[in-house]
C-alpha positions as CSV (number, residue, x, y, z in Angstrom):
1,X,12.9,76.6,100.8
2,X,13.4,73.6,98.0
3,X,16.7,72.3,97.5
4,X,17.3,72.0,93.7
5,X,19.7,69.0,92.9
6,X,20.7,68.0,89.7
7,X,22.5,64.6,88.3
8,X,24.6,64.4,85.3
9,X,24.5,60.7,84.9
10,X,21.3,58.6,85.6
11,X,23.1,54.8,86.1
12,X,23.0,52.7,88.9
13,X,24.6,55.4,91.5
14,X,22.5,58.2,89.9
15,X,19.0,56.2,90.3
16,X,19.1,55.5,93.8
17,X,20.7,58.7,95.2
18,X,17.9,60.8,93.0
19,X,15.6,58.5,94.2
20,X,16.3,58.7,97.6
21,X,17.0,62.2,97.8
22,X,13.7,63.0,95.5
23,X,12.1,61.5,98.7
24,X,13.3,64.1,101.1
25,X,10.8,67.0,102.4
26,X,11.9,69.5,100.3
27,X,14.0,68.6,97.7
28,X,13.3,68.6,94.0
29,X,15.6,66.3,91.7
30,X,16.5,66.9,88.2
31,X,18.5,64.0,86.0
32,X,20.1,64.6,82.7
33,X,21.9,61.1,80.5
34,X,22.9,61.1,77.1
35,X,20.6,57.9,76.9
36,X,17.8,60.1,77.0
37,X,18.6,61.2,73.5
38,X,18.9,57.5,72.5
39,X,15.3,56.9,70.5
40,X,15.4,53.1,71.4
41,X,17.1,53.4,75.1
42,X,16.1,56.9,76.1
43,X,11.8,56.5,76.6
44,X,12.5,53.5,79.2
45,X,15.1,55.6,81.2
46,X,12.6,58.5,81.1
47,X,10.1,56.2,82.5
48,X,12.2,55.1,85.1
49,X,13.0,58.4,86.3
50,X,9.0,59.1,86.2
51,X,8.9,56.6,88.4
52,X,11.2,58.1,90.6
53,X,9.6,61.3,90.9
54,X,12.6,62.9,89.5
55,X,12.3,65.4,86.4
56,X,14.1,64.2,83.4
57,X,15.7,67.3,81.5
58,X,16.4,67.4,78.0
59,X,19.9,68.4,78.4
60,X,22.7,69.3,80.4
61,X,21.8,72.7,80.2
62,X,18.2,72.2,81.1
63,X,19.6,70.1,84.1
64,X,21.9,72.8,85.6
65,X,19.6,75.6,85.0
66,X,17.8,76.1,88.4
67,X,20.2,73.7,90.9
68,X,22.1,74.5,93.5
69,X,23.9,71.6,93.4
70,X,24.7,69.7,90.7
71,X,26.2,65.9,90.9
72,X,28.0,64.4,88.2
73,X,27.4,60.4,88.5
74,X,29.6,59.5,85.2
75,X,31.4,57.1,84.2
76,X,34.9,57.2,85.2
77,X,36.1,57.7,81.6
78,X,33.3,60.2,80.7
79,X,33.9,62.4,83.9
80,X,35.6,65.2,82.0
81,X,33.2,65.8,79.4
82,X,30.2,65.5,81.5
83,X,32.0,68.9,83.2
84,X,33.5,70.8,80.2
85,X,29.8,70.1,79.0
86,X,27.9,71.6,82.1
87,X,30.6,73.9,82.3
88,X,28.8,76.9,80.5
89,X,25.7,76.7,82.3
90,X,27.0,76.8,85.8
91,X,27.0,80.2,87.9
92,X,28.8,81.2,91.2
93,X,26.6,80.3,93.6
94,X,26.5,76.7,92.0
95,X,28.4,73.8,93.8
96,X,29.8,71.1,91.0
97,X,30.0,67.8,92.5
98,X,32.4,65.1,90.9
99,X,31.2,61.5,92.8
100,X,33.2,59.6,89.7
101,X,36.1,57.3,90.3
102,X,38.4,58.7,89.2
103,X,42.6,59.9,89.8
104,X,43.1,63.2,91.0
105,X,44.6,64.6,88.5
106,X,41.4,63.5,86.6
107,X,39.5,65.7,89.6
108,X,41.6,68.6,89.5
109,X,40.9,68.4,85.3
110,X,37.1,68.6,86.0
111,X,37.6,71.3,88.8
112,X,39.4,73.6,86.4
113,X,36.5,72.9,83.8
114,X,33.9,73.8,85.9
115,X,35.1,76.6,88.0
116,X,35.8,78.6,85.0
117,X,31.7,80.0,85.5
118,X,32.9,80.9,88.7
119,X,31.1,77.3,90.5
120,X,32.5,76.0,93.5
121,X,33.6,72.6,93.1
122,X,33.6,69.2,95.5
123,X,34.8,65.6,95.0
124,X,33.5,63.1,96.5
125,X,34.8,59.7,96.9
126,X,32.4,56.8,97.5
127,X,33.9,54.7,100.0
128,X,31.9,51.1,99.7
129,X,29.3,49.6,97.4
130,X,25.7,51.9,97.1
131,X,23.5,48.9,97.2
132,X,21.4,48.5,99.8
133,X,22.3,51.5,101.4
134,X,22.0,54.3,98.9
135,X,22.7,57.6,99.7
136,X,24.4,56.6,103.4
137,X,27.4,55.2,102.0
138,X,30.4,56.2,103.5
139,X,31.8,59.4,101.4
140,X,34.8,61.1,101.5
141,X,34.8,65.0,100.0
142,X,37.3,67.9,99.1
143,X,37.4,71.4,98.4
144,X,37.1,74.7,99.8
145,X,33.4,74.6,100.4
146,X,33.3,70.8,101.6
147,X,32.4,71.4,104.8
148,X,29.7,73.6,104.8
149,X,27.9,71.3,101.4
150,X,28.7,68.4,103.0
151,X,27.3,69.3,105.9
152,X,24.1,70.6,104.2
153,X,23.8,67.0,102.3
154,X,24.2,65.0,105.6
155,X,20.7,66.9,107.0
156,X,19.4,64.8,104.2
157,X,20.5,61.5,105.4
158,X,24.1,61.5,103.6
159,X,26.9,60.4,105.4
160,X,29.9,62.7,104.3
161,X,33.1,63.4,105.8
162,X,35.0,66.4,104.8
163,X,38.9,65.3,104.9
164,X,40.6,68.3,103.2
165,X,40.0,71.5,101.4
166,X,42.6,70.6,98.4
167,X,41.2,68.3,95.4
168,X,43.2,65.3,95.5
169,X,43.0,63.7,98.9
170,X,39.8,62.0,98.8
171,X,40.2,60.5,95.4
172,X,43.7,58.7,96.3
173,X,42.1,57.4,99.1
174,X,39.3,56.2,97.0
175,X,41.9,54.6,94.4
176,X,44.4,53.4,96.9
177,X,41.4,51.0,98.7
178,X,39.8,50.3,95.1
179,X,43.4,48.4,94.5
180,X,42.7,46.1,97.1
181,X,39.6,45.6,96.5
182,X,39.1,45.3,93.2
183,X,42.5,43.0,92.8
184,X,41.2,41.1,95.3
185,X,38.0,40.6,93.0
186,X,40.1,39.6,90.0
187,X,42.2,37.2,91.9
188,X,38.7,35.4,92.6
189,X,37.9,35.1,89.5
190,X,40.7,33.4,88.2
191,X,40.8,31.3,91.4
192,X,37.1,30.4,91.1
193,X,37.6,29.6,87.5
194,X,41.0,27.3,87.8
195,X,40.1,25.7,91.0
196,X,37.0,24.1,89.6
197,X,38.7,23.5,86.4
198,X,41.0,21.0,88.1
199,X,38.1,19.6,90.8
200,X,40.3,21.4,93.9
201,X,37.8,24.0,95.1
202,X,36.9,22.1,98.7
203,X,40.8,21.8,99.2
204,X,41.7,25.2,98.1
205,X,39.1,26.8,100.3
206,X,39.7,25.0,103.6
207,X,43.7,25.6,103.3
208,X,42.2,29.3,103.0
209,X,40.0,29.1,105.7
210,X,42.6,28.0,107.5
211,X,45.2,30.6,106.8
212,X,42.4,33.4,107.2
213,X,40.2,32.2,109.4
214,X,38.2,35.7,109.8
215,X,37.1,35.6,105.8
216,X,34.2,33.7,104.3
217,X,36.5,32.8,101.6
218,X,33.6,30.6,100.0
219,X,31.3,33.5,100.0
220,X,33.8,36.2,99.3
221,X,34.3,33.8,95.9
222,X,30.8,33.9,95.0
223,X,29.8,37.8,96.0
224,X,33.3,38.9,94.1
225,X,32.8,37.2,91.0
226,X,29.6,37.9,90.8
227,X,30.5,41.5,91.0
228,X,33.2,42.1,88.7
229,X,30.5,40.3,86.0
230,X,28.0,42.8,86.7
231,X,30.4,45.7,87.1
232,X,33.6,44.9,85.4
233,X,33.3,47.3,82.6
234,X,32.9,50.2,84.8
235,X,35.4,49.4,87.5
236,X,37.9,48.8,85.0
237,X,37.8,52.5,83.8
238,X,38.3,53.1,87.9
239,X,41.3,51.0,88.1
240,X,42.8,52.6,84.9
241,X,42.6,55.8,86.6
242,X,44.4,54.2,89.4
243,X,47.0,53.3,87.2
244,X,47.7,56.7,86.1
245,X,47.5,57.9,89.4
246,X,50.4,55.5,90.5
247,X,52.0,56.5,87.6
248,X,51.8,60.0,88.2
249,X,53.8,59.5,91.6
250,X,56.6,57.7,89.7
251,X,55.8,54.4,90.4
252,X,54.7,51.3,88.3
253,X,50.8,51.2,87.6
254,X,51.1,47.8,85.5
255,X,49.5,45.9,88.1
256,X,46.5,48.0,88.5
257,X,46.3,48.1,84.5
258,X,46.2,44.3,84.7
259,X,43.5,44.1,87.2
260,X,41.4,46.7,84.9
261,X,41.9,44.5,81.7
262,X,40.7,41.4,83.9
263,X,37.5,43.4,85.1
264,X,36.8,44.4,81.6
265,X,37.8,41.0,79.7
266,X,35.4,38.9,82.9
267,X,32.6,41.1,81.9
268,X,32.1,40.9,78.7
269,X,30.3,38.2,77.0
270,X,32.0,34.7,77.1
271,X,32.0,32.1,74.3
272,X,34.9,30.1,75.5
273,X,36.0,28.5,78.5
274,X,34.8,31.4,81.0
275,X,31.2,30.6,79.4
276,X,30.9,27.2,81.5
């Protein structure tokens, strides 16, 4: 039997796990992005996914038609219409998977989309960076039918663990780690960028080093900027869902609202001092 799996969403995260998944005895791999409608951007994504031996649909309907599982590999801020539009095309013996970054109440939102057809739903939360390893990133899931998906994925070379049957769990986990992480990633940046402003880099990382002698604090520098300039548009959409997930739970999401505006602000083209 073929395994039919569809992607919503053909980025960074979506290329490699079709890819890698296309690759598998028995498994077919459709991909549906908007920028396949784009005339200037949409022939070279096509190509790409030529090149991955995945089929490119011409829509999201086209997409969902024959899988049994269909991913949604969004960005964070596009995750609900990316499922009110698959919505209609989904049946019952469909599984909806949300892998998108996003607050649970933002899961539950796209849950109660999609399971209007009927479609069981999943979230997944990815637990670490995909590069490198792909489809074998740590991955938490939810929902009634986690288990028994989950378990189906991991034959494949996944490495999922179930943690609850209710929507909600897996995401806050996500988001709770993402605060650390992701501050963390700001805070380098504006260390990296004042220490060498005022010549104090060597000092600053030895009394680090020091303090912390189990981090690479030089490397962790380099590797986190670095990051947050390739990434920091899309992981400030994850951190403003982490804000309203703290807010949500009465507390004060400020902090992780500031840490998205510094993600997003880092990434985008610099003509001033952040240039040098």
């Amino acid at each position: 039997m073929t395994l039919e799996i569809a992607f919503i969403g053909y980025g960074e995260v979506g290329q490699l796990f079709a890819r890698q998944l296309a690759a598998k005895p028995g498994v077919r791999v459709t991909v549906y992005d908007i920028v396949f409608d784009d005339p200037n951007r949409g022939p070279a994504l096509r190509q790409r996914a030529l090149e991955d031996k995945v089929y490119a649909a011409a829509s999201t309907a086209e997409a969902c038609k024959a899988a049994e599982t269909v991913i949604s590999a969004v960005t964070a801020d596009s995750a609900v219409t990316a499922a009110r539009q698959a919505a209609p095309h989904l049946q019952p013996q469909q599984t909806y998977i949300d892998l998108n970054s996003v607050s649970p109440a933002t899961k539950r939102e796209v849950a109660d989309q999609v399971r209007q057809g009927g479609s069981s739903f999943i979230e997944f939360a990815v637990m670490a960076p995909v590069g490198g390893v792909g489809i074998e990133v740590p991955i938490l899931s939810g929902g009634r039918t986690a288990e028994a998906v989950s378990a189906r994925l991991n034959e494949l070379g996944m490495k999922i663990t179930p943690v609850s049957p209710e929507i909600g769990t897996a995401s806050a986990t996500k988001l709770c780690r993402s605060i650390v992480i992701k501050g963390l990633e700001a805070l380098m940046v504006d260390f990296t960028l004042a220490s060498e402003k005022a010549g104090v880099m060597p000092a600053v990382l030895a009394s680090l080093n020091a303090s912390y002698p189990g981090m690479d604090w030089e490397s962790v520098a380099k590797i986190m900027v670095s990051r947050v300039q390739q990434h920091g548009t899309r992981r400030a959409a994850e951190m403003r869902e982490a804000s309203r997930m703290i807010a949500e739970m009465g507390l004060d999401g400020s902090l992780a609202n500031a840490i998205a505006e510094r993600h997003e602000s880092f990434a985008k083209p610099k003509s001033g001092p952040e240039a040098d």
